[in-house]
C-alpha positions as CSV (number, residue, x, y, z in Angstrom):
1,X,-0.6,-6.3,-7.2
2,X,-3.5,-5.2,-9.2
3,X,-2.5,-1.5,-8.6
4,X,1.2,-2.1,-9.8
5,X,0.2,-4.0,-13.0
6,X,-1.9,-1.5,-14.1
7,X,0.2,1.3,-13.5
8,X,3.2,-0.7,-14.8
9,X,1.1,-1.7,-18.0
10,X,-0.3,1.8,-18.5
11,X,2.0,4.3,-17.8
12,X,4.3,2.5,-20.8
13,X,0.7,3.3,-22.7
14,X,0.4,6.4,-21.7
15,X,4.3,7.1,-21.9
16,X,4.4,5.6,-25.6
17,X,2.3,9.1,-26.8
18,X,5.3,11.0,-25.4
19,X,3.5,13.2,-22.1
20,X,4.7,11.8,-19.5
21,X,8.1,10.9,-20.4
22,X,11.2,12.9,-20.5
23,X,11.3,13.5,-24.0
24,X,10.3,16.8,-25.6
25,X,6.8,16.9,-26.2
26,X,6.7,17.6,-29.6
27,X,5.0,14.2,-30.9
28,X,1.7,15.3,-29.5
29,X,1.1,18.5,-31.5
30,X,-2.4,19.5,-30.8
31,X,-2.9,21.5,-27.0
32,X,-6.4,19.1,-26.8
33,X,-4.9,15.9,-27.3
34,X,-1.9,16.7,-24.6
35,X,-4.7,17.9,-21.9
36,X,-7.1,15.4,-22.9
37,X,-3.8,12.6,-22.4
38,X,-2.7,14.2,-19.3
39,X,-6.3,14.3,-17.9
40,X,-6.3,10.1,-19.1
41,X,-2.8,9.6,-16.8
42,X,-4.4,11.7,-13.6
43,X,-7.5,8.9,-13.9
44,X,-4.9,6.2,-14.4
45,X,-3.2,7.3,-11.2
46,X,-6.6,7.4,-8.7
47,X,-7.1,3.9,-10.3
48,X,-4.0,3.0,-9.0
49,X,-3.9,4.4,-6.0
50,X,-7.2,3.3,-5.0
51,X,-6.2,-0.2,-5.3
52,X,-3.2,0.4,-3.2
53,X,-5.3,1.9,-0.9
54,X,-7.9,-0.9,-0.9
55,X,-5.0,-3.4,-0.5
56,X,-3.3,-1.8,2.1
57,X,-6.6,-1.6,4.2
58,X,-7.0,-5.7,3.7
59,X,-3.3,-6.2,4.9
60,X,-4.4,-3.9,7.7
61,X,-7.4,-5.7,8.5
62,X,-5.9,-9.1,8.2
63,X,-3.5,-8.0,10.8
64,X,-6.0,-7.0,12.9
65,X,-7.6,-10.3,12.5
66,X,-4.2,-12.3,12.6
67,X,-3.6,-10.5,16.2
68,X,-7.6,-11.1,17.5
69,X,-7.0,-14.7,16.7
70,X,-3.2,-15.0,18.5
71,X,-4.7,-13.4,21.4
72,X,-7.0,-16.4,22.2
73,X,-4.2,-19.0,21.6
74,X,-2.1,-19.8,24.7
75,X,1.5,-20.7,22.2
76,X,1.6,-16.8,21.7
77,X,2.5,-14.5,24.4
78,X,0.2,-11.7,25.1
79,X,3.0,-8.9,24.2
80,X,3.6,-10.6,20.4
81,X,0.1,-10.2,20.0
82,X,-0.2,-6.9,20.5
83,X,3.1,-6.4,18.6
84,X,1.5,-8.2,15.6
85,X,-1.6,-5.7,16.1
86,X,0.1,-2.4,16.0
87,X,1.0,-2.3,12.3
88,X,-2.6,-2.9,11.7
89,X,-4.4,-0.6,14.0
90,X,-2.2,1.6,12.5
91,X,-2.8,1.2,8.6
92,X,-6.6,0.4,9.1
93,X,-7.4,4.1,9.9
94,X,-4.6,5.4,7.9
95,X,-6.8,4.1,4.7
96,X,-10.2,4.5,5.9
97,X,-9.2,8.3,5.7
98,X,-7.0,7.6,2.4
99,X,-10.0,6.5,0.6
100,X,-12.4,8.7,2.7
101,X,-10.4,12.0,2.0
102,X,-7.8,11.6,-0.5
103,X,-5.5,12.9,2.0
104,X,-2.0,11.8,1.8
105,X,-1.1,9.8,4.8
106,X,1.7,7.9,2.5
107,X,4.5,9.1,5.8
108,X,3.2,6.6,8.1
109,X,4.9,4.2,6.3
110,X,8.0,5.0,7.6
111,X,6.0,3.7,10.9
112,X,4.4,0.4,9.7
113,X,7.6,-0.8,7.8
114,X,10.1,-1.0,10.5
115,X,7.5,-2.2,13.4
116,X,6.3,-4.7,10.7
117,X,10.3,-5.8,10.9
118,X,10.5,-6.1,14.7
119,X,6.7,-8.2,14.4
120,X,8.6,-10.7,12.1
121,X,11.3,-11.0,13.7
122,X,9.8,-11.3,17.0
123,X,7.6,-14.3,15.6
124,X,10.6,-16.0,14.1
125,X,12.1,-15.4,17.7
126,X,9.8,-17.0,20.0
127,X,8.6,-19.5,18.1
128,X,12.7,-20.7,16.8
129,X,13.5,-20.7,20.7
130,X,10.3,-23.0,21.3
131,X,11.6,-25.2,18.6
132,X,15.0,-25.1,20.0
């Protein structure tokens, strides 16, 4: 959330000045001012992206965690629990080389968002037909 409201709260900054908007750039007139913006927005954007990273390594961990802790209660099956770990195990390393590297891992994603589906539905599953 920090991540987002700064690069929501910024950008329209940064944007006002007329460099990183679609509009011609003729309100910045001086070559320094444009670079020395532009160089301001790239900083903006690590900021940002470092607190998504640092966020998505917490929601990693805190799977992790949520998974280490279902494993030693009998209510959840073993295979949920290892369901609820695999987004985790996957997004844990996934940052640690994010923030490590700067590489761009941001295709895994594709991974963790539909298996983070099936682990909520699978919990709403079980536990509804327990209920029931």
């Amino acid at each position: 959330m920090v991540g987002e409201s700064v690069r929501h709260d910024a950008v329209e900054e940064v944007t006002g000045f007329g460099v990183v908007s679609a509009q011609p750039l003729q309100q910045v007139k001086v070559q320094d001012q444009q670079a020395a913006l532009l160089q301001s927005y790239l900083d903006l954007q690590r900021v940002v992206f470092a607190h998504f990273n640092a966020g998505a390594l917490l929601w990693g961990i805190a799977l992790v965690l949520a998974a280490s802790v279902a494993w030693s209660m009998a209510e959840f099956p073993r295979w949920l629990t290892v369901l609820i770990a695999l987004p985790g195990l996957v997004e844990v390393p996934k940052s640690v080389i994010q923030i490590v590297t700067g590489a761009d891992l941001g295709f895994l994603i594709l991974l963790e968002g539909p298996l983070l589906m099936v682990v909520f539905f699978a919990v709403a599953w079980v536990f509804w037909r327990r209920a029931g």
